[in-house]
C-alpha positions as CSV (number, residue, x, y, z in Angstrom):
1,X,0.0,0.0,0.0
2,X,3.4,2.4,0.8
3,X,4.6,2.0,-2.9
4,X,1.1,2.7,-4.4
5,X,1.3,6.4,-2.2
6,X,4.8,7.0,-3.0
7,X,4.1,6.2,-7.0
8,X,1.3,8.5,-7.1
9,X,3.0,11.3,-5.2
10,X,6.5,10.4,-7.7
11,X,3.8,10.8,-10.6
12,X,2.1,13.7,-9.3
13,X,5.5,15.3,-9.0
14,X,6.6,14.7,-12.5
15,X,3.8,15.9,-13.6
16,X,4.1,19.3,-11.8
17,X,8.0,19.8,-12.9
18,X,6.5,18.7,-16.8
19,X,4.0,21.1,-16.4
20,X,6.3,24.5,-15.1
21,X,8.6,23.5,-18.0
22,X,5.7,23.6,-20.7
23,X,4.9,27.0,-19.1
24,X,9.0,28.7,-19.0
25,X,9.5,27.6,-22.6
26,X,6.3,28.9,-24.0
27,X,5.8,32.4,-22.9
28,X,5.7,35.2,-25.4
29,X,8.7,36.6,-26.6
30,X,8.6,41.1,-27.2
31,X,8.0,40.6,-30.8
32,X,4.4,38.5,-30.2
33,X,3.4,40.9,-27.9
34,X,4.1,43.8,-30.0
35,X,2.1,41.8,-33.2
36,X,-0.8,41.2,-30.7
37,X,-1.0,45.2,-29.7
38,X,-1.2,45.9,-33.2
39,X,-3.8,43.3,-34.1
40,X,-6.1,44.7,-31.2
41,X,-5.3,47.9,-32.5
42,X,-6.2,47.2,-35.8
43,X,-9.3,45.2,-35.0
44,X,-10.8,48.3,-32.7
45,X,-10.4,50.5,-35.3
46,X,-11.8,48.5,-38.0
47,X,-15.2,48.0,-35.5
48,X,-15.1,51.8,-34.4
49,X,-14.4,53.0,-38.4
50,X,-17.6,50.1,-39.3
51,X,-19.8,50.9,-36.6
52,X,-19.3,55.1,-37.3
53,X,-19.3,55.0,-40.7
54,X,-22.4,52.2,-41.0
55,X,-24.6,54.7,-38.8
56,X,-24.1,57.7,-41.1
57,X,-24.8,56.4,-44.3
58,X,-27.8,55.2,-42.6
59,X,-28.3,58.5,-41.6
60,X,-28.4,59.6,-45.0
61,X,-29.8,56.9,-47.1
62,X,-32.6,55.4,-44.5
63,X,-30.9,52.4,-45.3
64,X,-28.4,50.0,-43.3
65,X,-25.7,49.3,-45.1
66,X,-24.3,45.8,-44.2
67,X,-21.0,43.8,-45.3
68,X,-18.2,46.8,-47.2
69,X,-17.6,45.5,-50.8
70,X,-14.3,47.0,-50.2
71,X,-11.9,48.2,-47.4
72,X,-8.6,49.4,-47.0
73,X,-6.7,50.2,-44.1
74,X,-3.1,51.0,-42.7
75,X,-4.3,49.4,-39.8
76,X,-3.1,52.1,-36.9
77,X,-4.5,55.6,-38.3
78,X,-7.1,55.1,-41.0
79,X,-10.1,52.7,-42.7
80,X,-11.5,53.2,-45.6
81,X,-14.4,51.1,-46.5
82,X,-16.8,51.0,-49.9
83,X,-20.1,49.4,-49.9
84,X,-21.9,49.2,-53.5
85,X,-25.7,49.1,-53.9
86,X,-26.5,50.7,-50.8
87,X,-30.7,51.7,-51.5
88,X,-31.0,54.1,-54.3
89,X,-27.2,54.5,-53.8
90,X,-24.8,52.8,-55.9
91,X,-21.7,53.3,-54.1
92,X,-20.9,54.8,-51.0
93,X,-17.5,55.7,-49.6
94,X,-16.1,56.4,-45.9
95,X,-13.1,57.0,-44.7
96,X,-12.4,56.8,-40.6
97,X,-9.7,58.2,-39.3
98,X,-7.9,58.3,-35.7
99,X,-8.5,61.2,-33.4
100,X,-10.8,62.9,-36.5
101,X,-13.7,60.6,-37.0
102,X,-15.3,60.4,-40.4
103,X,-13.1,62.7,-42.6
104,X,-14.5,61.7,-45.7
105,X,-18.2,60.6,-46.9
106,X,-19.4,60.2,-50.2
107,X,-22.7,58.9,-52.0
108,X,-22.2,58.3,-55.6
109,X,-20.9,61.4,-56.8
110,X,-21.9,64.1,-53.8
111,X,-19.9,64.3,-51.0
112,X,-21.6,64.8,-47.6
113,X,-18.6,65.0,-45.5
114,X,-14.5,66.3,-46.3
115,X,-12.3,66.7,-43.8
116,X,-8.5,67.6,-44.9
117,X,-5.9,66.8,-42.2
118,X,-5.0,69.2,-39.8
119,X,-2.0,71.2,-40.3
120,X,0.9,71.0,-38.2
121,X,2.0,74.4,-36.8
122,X,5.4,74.6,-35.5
123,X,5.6,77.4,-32.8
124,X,7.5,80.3,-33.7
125,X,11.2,79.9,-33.4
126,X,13.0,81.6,-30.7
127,X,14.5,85.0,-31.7
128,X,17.3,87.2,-29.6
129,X,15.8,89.8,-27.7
130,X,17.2,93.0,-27.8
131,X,17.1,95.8,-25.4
């Protein structure tokens, strides 16, 4: 009965040690955790640039637009997305982009929305003062 207890408690053991070995040799290295940032990046602003853009062609056409035809993206600042066929609509055309929203909105050929990026302004430079 002594050298059933003592096997189980070997076996229990080895599994344990097998187990924290599985779990040293497989944690993520800097470069995975960088690649899954930028995937959750790039899937939040795919849903935010969907979700913002799908409401205000709605808006405009009283009709929910579903699946994009089309999308492009750089997947950190911008989404554009195309749907075709939207109502009486043909094609319409959004572009999302970070810290601006919608910047750009067209239905067929008139644009509801334009936005052009903000300029940069670099403060004056310092000059002597002279007294």
């Amino acid at each position: 009965m002594e050298s059933q207890a003592v096997k189980a408690a070997v076996g229990f053991a080895i599994v344990v040690i097998v187990g924290f070995i599985i779990v040293a040799t497989t944690r993520e290295t800097p470069q995975e955790k960088v690649q899954g940032a930028l995937l959750q990046t790039s899937s939040l602003l795919n849903k935010l640039a969907l979700g913002k853009c799908t409401e205000e062609i709605r808006k405009e056409t009283g009709v929910h637009p579903y699946t994009p035809s089309e999308s492009n993206s750089d997947n950190m600042t911008y989404v554009s997305l195309v749907w075709n066929n939207v109502g009486a609509v043909n094609r319409a055309e959004c572009r999302y982009v970070v810290d601006q929203g919608i910047s750009l909105l067209k239905l067929d050929d008139r644009t509801i929305i334009e936005k052009t990026a903000p300029a940069i302004v670099a403060p004056a430079a310092p000059g002597s003062i002279h007294h």
